[in-house]
N, C-alpha and C positions, 0 to 999 in steps of 0.2 A: 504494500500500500504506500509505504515510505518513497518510492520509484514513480510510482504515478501522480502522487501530488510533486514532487518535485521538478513536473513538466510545466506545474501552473505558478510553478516561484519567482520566475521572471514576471509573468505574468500579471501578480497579485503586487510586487514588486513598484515593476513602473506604473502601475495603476495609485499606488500609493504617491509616487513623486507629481505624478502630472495632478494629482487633486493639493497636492500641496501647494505647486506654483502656480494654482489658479482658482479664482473663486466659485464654484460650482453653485447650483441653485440645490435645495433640500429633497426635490421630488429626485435629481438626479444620482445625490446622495444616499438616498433610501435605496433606490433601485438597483445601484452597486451593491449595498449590502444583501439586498438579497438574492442577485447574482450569485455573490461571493458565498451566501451559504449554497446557493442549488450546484456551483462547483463542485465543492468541498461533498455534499451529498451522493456526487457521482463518483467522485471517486472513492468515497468508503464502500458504495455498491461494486463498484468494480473492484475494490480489495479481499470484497467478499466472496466475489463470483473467486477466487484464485485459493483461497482456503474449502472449499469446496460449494459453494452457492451454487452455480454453474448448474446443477441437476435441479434445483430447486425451481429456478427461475424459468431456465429457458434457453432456446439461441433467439429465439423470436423479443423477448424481454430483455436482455443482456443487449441488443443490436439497439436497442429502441433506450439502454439506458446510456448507449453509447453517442447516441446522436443527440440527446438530452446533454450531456458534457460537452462536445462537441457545439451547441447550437449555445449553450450560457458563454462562452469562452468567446462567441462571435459576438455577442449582446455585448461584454463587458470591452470588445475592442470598439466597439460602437460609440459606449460612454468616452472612452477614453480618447476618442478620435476627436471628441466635441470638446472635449476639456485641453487636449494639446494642441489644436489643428494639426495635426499628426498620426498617425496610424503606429502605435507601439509595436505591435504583433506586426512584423515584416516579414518575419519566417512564415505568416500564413497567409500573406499575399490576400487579404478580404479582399472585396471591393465591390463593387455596385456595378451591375454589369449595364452602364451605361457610359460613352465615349466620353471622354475629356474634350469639351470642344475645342482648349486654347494647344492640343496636343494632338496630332496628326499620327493615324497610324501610317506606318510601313506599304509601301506600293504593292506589294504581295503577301501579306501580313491577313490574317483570317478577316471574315467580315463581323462588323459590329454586332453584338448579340444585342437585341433590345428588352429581354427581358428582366425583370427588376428581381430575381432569384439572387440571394448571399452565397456565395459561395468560397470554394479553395480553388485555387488551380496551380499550378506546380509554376518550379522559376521558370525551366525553359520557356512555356507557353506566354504567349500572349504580350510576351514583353513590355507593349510600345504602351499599355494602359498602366496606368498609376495608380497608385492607392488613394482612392478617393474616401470619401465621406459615405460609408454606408447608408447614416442617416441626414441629409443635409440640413432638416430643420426640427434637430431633435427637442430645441429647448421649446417648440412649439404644439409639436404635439407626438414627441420623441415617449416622455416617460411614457406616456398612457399605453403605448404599442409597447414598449419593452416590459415593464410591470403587467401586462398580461398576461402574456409569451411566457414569463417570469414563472408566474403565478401557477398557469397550466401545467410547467413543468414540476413545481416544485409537488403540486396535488400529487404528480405521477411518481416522483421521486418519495414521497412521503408512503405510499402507497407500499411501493417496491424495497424501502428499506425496513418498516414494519415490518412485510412479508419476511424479508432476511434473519432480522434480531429474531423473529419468534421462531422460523422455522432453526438457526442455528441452536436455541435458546434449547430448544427440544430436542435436538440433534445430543446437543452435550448434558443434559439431564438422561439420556437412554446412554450413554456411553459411561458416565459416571454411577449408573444405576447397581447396586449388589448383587453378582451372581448368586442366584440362591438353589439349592439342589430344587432338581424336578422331582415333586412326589406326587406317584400314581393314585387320581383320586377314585376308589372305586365308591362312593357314593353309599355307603351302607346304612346310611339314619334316612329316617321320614323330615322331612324339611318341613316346617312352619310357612307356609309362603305369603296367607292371605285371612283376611278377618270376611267372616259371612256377612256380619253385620255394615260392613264397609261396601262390598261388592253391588255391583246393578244387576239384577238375572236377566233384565232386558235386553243386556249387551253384552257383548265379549269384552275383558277385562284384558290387556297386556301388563306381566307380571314379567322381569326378569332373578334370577335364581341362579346363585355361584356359576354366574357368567352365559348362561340360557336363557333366551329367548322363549318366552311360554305365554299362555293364553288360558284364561280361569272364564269358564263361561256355564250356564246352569243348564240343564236339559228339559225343557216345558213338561209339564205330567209329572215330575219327577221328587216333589219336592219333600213326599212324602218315605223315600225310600232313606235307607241308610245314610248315603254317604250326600242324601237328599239333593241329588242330584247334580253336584260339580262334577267337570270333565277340567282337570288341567291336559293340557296337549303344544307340541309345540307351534311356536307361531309365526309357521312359515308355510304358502301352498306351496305343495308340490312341482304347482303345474310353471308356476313364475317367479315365487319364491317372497308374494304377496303376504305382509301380516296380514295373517287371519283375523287379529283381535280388531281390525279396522273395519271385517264385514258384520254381517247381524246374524242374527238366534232367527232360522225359516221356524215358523207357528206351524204350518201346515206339516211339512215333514220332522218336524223337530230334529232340524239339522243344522250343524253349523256352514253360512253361505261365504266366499270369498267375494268381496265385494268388489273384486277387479275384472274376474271371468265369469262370475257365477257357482265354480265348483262348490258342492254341498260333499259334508263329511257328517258322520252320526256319530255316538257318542266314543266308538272303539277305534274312531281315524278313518275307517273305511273310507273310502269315496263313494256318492251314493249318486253321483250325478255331474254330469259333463256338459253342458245345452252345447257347445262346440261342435261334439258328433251325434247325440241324439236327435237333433233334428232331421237326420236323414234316418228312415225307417226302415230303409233295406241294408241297412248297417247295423241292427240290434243287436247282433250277436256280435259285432268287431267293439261294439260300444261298452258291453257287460266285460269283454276283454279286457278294455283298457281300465274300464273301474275295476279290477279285480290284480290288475298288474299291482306287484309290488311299490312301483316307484310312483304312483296313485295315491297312496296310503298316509295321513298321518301320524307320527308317534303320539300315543296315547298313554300318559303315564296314571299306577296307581293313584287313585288318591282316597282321603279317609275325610271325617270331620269330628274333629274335638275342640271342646270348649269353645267351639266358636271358633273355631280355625280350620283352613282349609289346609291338608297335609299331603305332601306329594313324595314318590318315590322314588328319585331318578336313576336307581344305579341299576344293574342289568342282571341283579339276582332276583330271587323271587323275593318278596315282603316279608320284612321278619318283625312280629308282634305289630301292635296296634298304637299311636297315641294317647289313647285312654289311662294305657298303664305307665304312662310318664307319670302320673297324680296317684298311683294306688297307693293305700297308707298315708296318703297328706288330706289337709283340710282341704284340699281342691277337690277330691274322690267326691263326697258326699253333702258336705255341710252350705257347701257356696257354689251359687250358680253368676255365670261370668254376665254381670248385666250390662258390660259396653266394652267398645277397645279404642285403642287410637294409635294408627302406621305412622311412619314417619321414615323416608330414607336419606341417610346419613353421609355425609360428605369425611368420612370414616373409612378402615377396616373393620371384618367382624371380629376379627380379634381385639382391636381397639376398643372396640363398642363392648364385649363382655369385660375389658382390663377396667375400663372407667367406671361397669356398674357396679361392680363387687371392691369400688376403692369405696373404703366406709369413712375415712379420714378425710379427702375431700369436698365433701358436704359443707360445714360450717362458711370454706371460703370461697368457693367456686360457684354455691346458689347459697351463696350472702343475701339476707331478705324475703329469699322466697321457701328454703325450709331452715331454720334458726340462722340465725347472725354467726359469725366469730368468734363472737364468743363461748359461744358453746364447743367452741376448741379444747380438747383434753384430750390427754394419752388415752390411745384404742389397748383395750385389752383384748383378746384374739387366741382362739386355740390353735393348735395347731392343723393346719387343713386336711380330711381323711383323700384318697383320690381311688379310683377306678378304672377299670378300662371301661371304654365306650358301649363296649358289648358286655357289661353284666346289667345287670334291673337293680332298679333304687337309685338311691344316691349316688354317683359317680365323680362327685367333689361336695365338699361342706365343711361349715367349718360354724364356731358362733362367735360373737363378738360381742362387749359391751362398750357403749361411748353417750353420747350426750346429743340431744338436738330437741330442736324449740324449747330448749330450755328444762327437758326432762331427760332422766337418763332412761337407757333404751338396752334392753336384751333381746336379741335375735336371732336366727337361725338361717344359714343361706345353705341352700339343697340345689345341686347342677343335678339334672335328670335325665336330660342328652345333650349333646352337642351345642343345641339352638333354644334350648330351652330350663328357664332356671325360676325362682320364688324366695320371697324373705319372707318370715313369719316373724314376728316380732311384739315385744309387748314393755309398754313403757311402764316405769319405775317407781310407784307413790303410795303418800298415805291417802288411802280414801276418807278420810276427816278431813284433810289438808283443803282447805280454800282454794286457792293454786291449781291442786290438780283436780278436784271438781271440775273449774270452769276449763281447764284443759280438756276432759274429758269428754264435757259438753261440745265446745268448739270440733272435736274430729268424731262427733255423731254416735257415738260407741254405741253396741247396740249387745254386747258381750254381754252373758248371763250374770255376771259376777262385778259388769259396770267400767272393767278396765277397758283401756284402750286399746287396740291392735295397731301393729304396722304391718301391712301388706304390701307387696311388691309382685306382680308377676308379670315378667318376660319373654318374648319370643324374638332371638336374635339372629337375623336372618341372610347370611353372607349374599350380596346382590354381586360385586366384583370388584376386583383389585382396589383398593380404595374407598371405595362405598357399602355400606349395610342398612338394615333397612330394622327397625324397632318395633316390633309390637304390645302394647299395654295390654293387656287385659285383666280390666277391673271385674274383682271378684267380691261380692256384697252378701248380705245375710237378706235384703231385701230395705232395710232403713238406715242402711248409712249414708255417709255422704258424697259417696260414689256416683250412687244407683239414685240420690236427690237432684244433683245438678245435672242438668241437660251437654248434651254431646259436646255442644259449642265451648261450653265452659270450660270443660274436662280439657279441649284441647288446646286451649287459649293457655290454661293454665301450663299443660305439657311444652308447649312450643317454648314458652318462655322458662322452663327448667331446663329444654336440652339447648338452648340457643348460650346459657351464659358460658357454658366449658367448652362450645362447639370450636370455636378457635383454636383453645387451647390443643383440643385432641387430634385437630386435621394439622396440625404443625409439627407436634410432638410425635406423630407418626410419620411424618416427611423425615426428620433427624432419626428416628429408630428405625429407618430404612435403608436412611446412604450410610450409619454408623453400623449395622449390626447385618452381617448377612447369615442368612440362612436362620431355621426356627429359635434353637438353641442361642442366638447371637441379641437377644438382651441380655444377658446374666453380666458381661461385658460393659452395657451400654448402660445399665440401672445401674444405681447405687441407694439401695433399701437397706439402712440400718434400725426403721421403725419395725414396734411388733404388727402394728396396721400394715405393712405394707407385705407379709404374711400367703396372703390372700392373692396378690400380684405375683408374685413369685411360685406359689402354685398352681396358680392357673397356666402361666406361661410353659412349665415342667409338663403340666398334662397336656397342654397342647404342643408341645414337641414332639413327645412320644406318640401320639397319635396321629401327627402327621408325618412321623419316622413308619410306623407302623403300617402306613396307605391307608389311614381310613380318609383322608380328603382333604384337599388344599384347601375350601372353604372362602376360595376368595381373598384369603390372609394376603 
């Protein structure tokens, strides 16, 4: 780059002297400068095309930024011609292709060109014409034409060097990225994907899921069955590779329609209909062919429905147990029915998103105001975390904790149950005499036999892809608390603004535990956890190592 600006040194040079020893007007002044940046512009895009830009750009763009440099270097011998009566730039021969009258060409010397085109032309040619005055009556109405020209260019140079910084910016963010081992995800848990209560059965829903393209849509008639009727499937046609989740739910055949071709599929992916070749009738049997061809067909994945979530099977064994028995033996099984949820997806990992719920130590400062202040900062006491493989039933991480918030102290219990799904049960600390904790008690609705308060928490955390996850609440109530009181809107209003205060913090904190720590194992490194709260972080991280040393699924991490 150092080489190509040092063609315009002379250049920017005498442009500097000749404004010195003459008084120039302000419009002509301005207009140099911004010459002199649309210069300087072109040549850091041509510094750029030479580091590798070149493929990004173009020869079509790279030609077009070269004539741009090229066309400001002729503008600025323009100014400079009006300010010296002299033409600086000798080596590029400008000139106004129109005859000197007080100067005679040559008897056999070319004929006069009359067009008013700027150009170059080399020394041999043309000799007998002089460097004239490109512009002759620039102070008249010179700026207005150069400040446009100016301006055109710089929009396209502005344009084109944006394009550069960001594509290099991303170039060198993938090359400085951590190689991290490939592990084989065979997919063996039921994935959380979607709330029933969320969904439109009117329409196909587009859901994506550790990195899959899928489609949650209900089947008419059906709502009464089991799994009361969702179809997840993926969400692509066959025939053009059309989202599905963009067509609509056919009433008549209770089929899902691609709304590009028409193709209709039923609940098991089949294809049930083509109108492209069934219109011809002496084709019926080449017709049933091609609906019955393999490459016809959509993937139609398991799916279940628990507590109000839609649960899907993606890996390529058969289905092993049910979602239901994620909750067997907890107060989810029996006692609480889930009377609302609220998604939300997350500008996150899922690994992120699980590390931040089970940190119990930053509560007081990270939703300062919305669940206890700072104050309620005190040393977390913490067992030691029990852990699991993925594949036994029950708890497969837990641990309990005691700390402080809204001002009361708090005993709880955190139970992982799969992969994507976890609960706190929890129950705060007082004397029922106490004043204090009366109206405490009143205030979160308790509806508990014995008058105490509970803290509930339940999660479904739902790997979407490399960087993003997606949260599911669902609120579980006895029927009169204050859950299952306030309306949807509320619920969310209130959620958005709890996951919005640390959301910075943890889309950042995850950029640095990325380019600092590679592969799973590679925070033990990058943390420094001397708290016993931080317990909890460190076990989780361990068991999600080993399970994804083990292949049970990259999960989006």
């Amino acid at each position: 780059m150092a080489d190509l600006w040092a063609e315009d040194k002379l250049t920017m040079k005498e442009l500097a002297e000749a404004r010195s020893k003459k008084k120039v007007s302000p419009g002509i002044r301005e207009t140099f400068q911004l010459l002199h940046f649309v210069l300087l512009g072109c040549v850091i895009v041509q510094g750029l095309e030479k580091v590798g830009f070149r493929s990004q750009v173009g020869g079509a763009n790279a030609a077009r930024i070269a004539r741009c440099r090229a066309e400001a270097r002729h503008l600025i011998a323009a100014i400079a011609v009006e300010i010296r009566e002299d033409v600086v730039f000798r080596k590029l021969e400008i000139f106004v292709a129109e005859p000197d009258p007080d100067l005679e060409p040559p008897a056999k010397g070319p004929s006069p060109q009359r067009s008013c085109k700027l150009g170059v032309i080399p020394q041999e040619r043309n000799r007998w014409r002089q460097p004239t005055r490109p512009f002759g009556r620039l102070r008249e109405f010179g700026d207005i034409v150069v400040a446009k020209v100016a301006l055109k260019w710089m929009r396209a140079l502005y344009a084109y060097s944006s394009l550069a910084f960001f594509a290099l910016r991303a170039k060198a963010a993938q090359a400085a990225e951590p190689k991290t081992a490939q592990v084989k995800s065979e997919k063996r848990h039921w994935f959380p994907i979607a709330s029933t209560l969320e969904l439109d059965p009117q329409r196909p829903t587009p859901v994506r899921l550790d990195g899959v393209d899928l489609v949650v849509w209900q089947v008419p008639g059906e709502e009464d069955a089991e799994d009361e009727g969702w179809r997840v499937m993926s969400d692509a046609c066959p025939h053009r590779l059309a989202p599905l989740s963009e067509g609509r739910i056919e009433p008549t055949t209770k089929c899902l329609q691609c709304a590009y071709h028409g193709w209709e599929f039923n609940s098991e992916g089949h294809c049930t209909k083509i109108p492209q070749v069934e219109a011809l009738t002496e084709t019926e049997a080449a017709a049933e062919k091609m609906r019955q061809n393999s490459r016809s067909q959509v993937r139609s994945f398991p799916t279940k429905i628990a507590m109000k979530l839609v649960w899907v099977w993606l890996g390529e064994s058969e289905p092993q147990g049910h979602p239901k028995d994620l909750v067997k033996g907890s107060h989810l099984e029996s006692e609480f029915e889930v009377a609302g949820t609220y998604t939300r997806d997350l500008p996150y990992g899922y690994d992120s998103l699980v590390e931040n719920l089970i940190d119990v130590s930053h509560v007081p400062f990270a939703h300062h105001g919305l669940q206890g202040t700072r104050d309620d900062a005190v040393p977390v006491s913490m067992t030691i975390p029990e852990m699991k493989s993925s594949n036994e039933h029950g708890e497969i991480l837990s641990f309990t904790f005691w700390d402080r918030t809204m001002g009361m102290r708090r005993e709880a219990q955190f139970s992982l149950r799969s992969p994507f799904f976890f609960f706190y049960l929890g129950e705060f600390k007082g004397d029922g005499d106490n004043l204090e904790f009366k109206k405490f008690s009143e205030r979160r609705g308790s509806t508990e036999p014995d008058g105490k308060p509970r803290f509930r928490l339940n999660c479904a955390c739902v790997p979407v892809a490399p960087g993003w996850s997606r949260l599911i609440l669902a609120n579980a109530s006895r029927g009169g608390d204050l859950d299952s009181i306030l309306p949807p809107w509320a619920i969310h209003l209130l959620s958005n603004r709890f996951l919005d205060s640390d959301l910075a913090f943890l889309h950042y904190q995850e950029r640095k535990l990325r380019a600092k720590a590679a592969g799973p194992d590679g925070w033990s490194s990058a943390y420094y956890m001397p708290g016993e709260s931080d317990r909890s972080i460190g076990a989780w991280r361990q068991w999600l190592a080993k399970e994804l040393m083990a292949g049970s699924g990259a999960w989006g991490a």
